[in-house]
C-alpha positions as CSV (number, residue, x, y, z in Angstrom):
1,X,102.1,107.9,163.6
2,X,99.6,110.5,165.6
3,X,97.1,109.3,162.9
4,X,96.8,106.2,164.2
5,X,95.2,105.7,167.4
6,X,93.6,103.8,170.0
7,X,90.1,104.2,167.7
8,X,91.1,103.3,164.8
9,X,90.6,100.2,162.9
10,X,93.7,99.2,160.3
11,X,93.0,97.7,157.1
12,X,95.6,96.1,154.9
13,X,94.9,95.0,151.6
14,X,96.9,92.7,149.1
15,X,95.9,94.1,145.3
16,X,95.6,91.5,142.6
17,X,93.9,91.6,139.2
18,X,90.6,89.6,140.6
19,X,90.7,89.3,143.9
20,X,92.2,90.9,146.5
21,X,92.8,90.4,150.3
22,X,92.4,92.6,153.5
23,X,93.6,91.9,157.0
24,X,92.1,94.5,159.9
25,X,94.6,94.9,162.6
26,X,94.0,97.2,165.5
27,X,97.0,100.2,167.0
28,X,99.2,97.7,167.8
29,X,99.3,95.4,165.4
30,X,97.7,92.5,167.1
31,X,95.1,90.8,164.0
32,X,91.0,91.6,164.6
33,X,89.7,89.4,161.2
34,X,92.2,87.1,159.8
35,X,92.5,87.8,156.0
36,X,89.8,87.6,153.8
37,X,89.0,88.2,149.9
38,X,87.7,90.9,148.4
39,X,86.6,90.2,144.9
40,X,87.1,92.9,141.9
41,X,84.1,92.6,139.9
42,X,80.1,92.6,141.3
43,X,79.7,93.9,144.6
44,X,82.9,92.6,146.3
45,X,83.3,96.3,147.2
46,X,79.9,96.7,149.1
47,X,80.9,93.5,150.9
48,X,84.2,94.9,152.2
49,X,82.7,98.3,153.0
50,X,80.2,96.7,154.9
51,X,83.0,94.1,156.7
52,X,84.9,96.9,157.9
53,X,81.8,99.1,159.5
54,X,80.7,96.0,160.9
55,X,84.5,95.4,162.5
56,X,84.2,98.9,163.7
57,X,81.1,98.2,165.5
58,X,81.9,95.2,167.1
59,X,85.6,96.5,168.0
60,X,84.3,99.7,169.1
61,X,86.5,101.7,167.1
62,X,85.7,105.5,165.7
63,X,88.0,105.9,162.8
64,X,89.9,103.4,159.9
65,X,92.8,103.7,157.7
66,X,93.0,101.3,154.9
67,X,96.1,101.0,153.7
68,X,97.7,99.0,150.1
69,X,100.6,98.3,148.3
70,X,100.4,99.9,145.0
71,X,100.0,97.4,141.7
72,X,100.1,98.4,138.4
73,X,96.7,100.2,138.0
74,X,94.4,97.4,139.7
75,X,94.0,99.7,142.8
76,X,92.3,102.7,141.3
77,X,89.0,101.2,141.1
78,X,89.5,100.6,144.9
79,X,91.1,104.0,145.1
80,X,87.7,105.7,144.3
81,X,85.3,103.4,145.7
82,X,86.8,104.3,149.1
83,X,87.1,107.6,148.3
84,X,83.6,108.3,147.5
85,X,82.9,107.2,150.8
86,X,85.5,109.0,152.1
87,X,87.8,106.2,153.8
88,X,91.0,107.0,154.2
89,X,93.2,105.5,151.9
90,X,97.5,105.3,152.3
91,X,100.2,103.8,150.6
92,X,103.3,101.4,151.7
93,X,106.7,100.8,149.9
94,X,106.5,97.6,147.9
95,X,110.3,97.2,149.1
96,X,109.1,97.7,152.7
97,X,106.6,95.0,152.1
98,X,109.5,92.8,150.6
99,X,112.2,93.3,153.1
100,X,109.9,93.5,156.8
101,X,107.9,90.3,155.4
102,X,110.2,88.1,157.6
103,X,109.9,89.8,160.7
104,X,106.9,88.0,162.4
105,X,107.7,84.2,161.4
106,X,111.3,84.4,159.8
107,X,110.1,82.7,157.1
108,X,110.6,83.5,153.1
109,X,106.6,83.1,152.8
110,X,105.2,84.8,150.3
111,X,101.6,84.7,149.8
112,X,98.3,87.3,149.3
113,X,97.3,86.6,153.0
114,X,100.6,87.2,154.4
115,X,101.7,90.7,152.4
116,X,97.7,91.9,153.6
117,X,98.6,91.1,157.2
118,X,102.2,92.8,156.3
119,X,100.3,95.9,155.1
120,X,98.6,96.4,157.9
121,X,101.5,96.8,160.1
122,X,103.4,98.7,158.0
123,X,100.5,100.9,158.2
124,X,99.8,100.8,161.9
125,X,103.8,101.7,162.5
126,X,103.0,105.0,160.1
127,X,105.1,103.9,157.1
128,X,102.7,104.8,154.6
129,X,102.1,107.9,152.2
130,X,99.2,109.4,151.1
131,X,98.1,109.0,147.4
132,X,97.1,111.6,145.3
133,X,93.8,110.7,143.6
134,X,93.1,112.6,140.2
135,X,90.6,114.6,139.1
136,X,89.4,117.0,136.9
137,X,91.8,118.4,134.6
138,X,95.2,116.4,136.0
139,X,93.5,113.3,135.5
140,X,92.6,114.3,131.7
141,X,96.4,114.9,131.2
142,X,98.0,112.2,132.7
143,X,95.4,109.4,130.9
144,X,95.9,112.0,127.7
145,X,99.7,112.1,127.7
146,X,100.4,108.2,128.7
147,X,98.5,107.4,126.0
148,X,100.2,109.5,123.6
149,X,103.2,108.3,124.8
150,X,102.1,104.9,124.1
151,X,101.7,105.8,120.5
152,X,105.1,107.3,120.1
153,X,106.4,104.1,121.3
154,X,104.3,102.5,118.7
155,X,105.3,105.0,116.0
156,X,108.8,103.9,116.5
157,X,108.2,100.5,116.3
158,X,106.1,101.0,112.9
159,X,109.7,102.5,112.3
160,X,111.6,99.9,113.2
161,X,109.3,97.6,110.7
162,X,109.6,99.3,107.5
163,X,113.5,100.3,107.9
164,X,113.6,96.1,108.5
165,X,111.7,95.9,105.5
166,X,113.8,98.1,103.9
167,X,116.8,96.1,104.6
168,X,115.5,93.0,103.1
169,X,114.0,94.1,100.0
170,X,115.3,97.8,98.6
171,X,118.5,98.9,101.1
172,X,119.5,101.3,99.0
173,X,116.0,103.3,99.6
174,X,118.2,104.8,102.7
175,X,120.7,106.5,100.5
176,X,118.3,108.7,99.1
177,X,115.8,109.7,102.2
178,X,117.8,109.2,105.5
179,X,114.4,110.0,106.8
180,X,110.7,109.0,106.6
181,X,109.2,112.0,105.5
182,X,106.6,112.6,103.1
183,X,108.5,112.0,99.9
184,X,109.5,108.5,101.3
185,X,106.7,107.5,102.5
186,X,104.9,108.5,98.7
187,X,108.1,106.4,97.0
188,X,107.0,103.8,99.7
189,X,103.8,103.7,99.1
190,X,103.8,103.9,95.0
191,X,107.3,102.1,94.1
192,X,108.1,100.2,97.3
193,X,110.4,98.0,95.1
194,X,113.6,98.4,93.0
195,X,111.6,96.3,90.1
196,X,108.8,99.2,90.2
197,X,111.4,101.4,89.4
198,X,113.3,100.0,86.4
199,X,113.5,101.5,83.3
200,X,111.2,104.4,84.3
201,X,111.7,107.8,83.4
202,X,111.4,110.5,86.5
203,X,108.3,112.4,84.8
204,X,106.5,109.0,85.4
205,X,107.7,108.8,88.7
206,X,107.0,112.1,89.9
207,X,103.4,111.9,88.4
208,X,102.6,109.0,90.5
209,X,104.1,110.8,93.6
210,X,101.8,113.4,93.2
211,X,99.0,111.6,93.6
212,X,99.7,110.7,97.2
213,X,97.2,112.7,99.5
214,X,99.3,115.8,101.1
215,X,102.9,115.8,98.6
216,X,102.0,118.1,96.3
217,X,105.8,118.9,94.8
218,X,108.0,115.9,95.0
219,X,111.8,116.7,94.2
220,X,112.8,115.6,91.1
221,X,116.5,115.1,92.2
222,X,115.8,112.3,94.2
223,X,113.6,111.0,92.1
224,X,116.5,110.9,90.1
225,X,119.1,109.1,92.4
226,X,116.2,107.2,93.5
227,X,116.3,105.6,90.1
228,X,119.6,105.7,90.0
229,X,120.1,103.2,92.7
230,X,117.2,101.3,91.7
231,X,119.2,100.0,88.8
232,X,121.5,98.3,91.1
233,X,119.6,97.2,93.8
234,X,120.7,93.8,95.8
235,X,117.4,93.3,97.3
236,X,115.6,90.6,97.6
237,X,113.3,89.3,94.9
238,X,111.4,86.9,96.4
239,X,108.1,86.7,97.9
240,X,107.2,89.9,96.5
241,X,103.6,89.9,96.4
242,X,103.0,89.2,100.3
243,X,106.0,92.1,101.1
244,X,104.0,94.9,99.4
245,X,100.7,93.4,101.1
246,X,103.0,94.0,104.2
247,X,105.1,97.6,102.8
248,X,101.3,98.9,102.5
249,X,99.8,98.3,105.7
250,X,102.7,99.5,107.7
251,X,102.9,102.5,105.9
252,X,99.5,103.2,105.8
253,X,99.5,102.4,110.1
254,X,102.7,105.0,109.9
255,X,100.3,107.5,108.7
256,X,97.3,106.7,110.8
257,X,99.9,106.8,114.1
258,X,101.2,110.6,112.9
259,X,97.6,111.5,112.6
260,X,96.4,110.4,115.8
261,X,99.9,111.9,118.1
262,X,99.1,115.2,116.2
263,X,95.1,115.1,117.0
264,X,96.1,114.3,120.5
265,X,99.0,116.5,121.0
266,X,96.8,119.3,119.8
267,X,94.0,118.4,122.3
268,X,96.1,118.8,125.5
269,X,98.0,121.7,124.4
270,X,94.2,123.2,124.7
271,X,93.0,121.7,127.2
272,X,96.5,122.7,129.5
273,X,96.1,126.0,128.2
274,X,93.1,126.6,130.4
275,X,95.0,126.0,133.4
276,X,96.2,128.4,136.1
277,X,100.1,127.8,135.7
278,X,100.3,127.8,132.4
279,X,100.6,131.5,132.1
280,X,103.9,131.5,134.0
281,X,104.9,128.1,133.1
282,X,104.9,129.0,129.2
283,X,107.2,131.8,130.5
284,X,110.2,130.1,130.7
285,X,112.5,129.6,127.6
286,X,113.2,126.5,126.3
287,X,109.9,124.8,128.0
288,X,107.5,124.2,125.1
289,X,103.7,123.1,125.1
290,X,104.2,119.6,124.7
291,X,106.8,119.9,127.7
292,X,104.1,121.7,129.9
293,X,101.6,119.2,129.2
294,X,104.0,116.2,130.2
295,X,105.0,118.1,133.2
296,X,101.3,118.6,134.8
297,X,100.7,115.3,133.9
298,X,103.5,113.7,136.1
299,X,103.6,116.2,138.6
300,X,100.0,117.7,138.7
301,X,100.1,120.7,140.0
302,X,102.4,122.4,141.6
303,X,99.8,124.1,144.7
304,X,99.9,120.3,146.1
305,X,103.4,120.5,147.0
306,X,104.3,122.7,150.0
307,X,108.3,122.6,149.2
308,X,110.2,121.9,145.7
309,X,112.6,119.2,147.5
310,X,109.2,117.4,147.3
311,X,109.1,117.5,143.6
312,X,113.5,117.0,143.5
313,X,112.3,113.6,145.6
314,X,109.5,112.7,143.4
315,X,111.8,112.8,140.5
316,X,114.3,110.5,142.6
317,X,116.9,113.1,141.9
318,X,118.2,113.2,145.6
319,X,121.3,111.9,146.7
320,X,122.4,109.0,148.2
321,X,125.3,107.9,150.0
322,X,126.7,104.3,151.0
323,X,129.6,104.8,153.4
324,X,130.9,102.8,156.1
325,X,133.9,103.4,158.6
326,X,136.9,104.5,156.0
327,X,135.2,104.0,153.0
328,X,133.8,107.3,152.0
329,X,131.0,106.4,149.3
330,X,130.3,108.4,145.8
331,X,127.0,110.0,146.1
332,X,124.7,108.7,143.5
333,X,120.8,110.1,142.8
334,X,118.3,107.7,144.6
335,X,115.8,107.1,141.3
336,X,113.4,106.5,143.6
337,X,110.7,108.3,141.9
338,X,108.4,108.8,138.5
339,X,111.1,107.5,136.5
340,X,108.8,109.3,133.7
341,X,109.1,112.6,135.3
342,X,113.1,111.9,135.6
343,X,113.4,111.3,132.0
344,X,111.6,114.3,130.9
345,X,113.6,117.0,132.9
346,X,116.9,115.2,131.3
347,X,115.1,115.3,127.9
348,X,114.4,119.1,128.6
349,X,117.5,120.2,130.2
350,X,119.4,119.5,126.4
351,X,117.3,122.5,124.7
352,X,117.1,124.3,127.8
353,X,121.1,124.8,128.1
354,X,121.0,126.2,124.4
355,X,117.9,128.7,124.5
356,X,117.8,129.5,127.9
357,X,120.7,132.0,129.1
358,X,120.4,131.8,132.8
359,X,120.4,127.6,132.5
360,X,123.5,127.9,129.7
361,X,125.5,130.4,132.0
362,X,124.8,128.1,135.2
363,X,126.3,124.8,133.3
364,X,129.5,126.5,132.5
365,X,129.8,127.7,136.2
366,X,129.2,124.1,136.8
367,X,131.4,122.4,134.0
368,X,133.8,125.1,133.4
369,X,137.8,126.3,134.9
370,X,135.8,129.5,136.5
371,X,134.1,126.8,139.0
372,X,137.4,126.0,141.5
373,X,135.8,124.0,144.1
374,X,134.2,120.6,143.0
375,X,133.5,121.2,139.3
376,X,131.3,118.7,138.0
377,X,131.4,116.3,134.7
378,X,128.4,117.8,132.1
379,X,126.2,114.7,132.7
380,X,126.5,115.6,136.4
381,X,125.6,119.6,136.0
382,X,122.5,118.5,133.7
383,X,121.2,116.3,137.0
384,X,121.4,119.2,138.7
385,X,120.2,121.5,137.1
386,X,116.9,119.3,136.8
387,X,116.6,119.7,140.6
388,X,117.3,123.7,139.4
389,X,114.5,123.8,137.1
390,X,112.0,122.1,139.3
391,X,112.8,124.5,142.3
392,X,112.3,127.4,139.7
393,X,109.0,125.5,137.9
394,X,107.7,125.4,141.6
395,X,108.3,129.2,142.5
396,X,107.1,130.9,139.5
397,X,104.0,128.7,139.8
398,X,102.9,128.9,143.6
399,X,104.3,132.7,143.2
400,X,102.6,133.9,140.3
401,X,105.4,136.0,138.6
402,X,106.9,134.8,135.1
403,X,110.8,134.0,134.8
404,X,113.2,136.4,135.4
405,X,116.9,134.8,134.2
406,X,118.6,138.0,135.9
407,X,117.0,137.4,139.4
408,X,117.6,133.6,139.0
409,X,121.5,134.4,138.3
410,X,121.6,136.9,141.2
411,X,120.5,133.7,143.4
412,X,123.3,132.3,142.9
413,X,127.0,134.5,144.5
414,X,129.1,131.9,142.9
415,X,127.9,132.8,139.5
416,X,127.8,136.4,140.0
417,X,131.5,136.4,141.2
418,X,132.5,134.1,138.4
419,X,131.0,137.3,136.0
């Protein structure tokens, strides 16, 4: 709230996809320029950059503060702009902007003009957050890693298509490779249907196998049983010309999706490599190079953040609590946060628990008889033991010193007296 003062001019902006619309509000709230649009493309920037000096000038004010509501990814261009000429720029809650939008009028309104003149107060009252623009390095790895994630997601889908295909034309393909490895996707590829296979003998088989690009020895046992179930096959027989049309191109999209998450992976892993917390970071069992490079690109790094409850917040793994008079509330994690970042510690606290001692001994204190005094239910230990790891992530990175399991174990007198 100190940051706002009797100089400074408060900007509110509503983001949209073309155009979007500031309100300037002075210290107290009270409305200087009504609001006004701000178009996207062409120099609808310039405009409002030369708006707000101009309403600086004429309201005598020294200093400004815009401030937004965060939309998808329409406010980065915005985001730099200002930056570059080093304007302030804060963030609001879109649930504060939801739930104070009645308080001037009373009204359900809900329109660009009003949430900009919403903003702006919000601001003016200090309810904001500042925004952490990337650069360098971090912004390489978080565009790098959402996009790989993208293609996994795609991958599976891919997935989803041929075992769909599968089911309609050759269901018995399943008994025979559970999985779409490289033998699968050769018998894909080569004999997609049961008719390709009929009345063939396995040394013809396997010599068409072999002439897929990286299968160099196919098994000839279930090249075997793959003929075997051929023979009595209840797929379906019809429209076979247009389903191998469509058997081709999804394999051959399987392949290209593979390809492109391995080039990519490969890329970050290097280019993560080169940063300062990797050396201690790639200490810690259990956390592999993939795992790094989807950490740093949720979190960044870990120098921006003065105290790991910072990080346990981001991840919206604090706790909450809804009590009132007698009724005493269970305490629930907030999941206010990078819902991303939350799913990856829970995905990495599986492995972690099995390769990592110090994390495997400190879920049976948790779980485990040995724990008297509020054990908690394995799902529950796991969630905290993400806060754990983050806490630990954050020391031996800000620190510089690589995991030590033993000093980690001796932080913790319940566990030592449970040895």
């Amino acid at each position: 709230m100190n940051q706002v003062t009797e100089q400074t001019l408060v900007v509110g902006i509503d983001i949209a996809k073309r155009t979007h619309y500031a309100c300037i509000v002075d210290d107290r709230g009270r409305v200087l320029q009504k609001s006004f649009s701000v178009p996207q493309a062409g120099n609808g920037f310039e405009l409002f950059y030369q708006r707000v000096l101009a309403a600086m000038k004429e309201h005598e004010k020294s200093e400004v503060i815009v401030g937004i509501e965060p939309t998808g990814h329409y406010w980065l261009n915005l985001a730099y702009f200002l930056e570059e000429r080093g304007i302030p720029l804060v963030m609001v809650n879109p649930m504060h902007v939801k739930r104070s939008k009645e308080l001037d009028d009373n009204l359900p309104t809900k329109h660009d003009r009003k949430d900009a003149l919403v903003i702006a107060r919000l601001v003016k009252d200090g309810r904001f957050s500042y925004p952490r623009i990337l650069k360098g390095m971090e912004a390489e790895l978080r565009v790098g890693s959402t996009f790989r994630s993208k293609l996994t997601e795609e991958l599976g889908a891919v997935k989803n298509m041929i075992i769909r295909w599968l089911d309609r034309y050759f269901p018995e393909f399943v008994q025979v490779f559970p999985s779409f490895g490289k033998m699968a996707l050769a018998a894909l590829e080569c004999t997609p249907f049961p008719s390709d296979l009929y009345q063939k003998q396995p040394d013809e088989v396997l010599s068409l196998f072999r002439k897929v690009e990286g299968l160099k020895s196919p098994q000839r046992p279930k090249t075997v049983r793959l003929i075997e179930v051929a023979a009595g096959s209840i797929g379906v027989t019809e429209g076979l010309e247009m389903a191998r049309i469509e058997i081709a191109t999804l394999v051959r999209r399987y392949h290209q999706l593979e390809q492109d998450i391995e080039s990519i992976t490969g890329q970050l892993i290097e280019l993560v490599k080169t940063s300062a917390e990797y050396e201690w970071l790639s200490t810690v069992p259990g956390l592999g190079d993939t795992t790094i490079v989807d950490l740093l690109a949720e979190i960044g790094s870990f120098s921006h953040y003065q105290d790991p409850r910072q990080l346990i917040k981001l991840a919206g793994l604090t706790l909450r609590e809804n009590s009132s008079g007698l009724h005493k509330g269970q305490k629930r994690i907030s999941k206010r946060g990078r819902r991303k970042l939350r799913a990856l510690l829970f995905r990495v606290m599986m492995p972690m628990i099995r390769h990592n001692e110090a994390f495997r001994k400190l879920h049976e204190y948790y779980t485990y008889t040995n724990r008297q005094v509020n054990p908690l239910r394995k799902k529950q230990s796991i969630v905290v033991l993400c806060g754990k790891l983050l806490k630990v992530l954050h020391g031996i990175s800000t620190k510089h010193k690589p995991f030590d399991a033993q000093r980690m174990m001796r932080d913790i007198p319940g566990l030592a007296e449970a040895e």
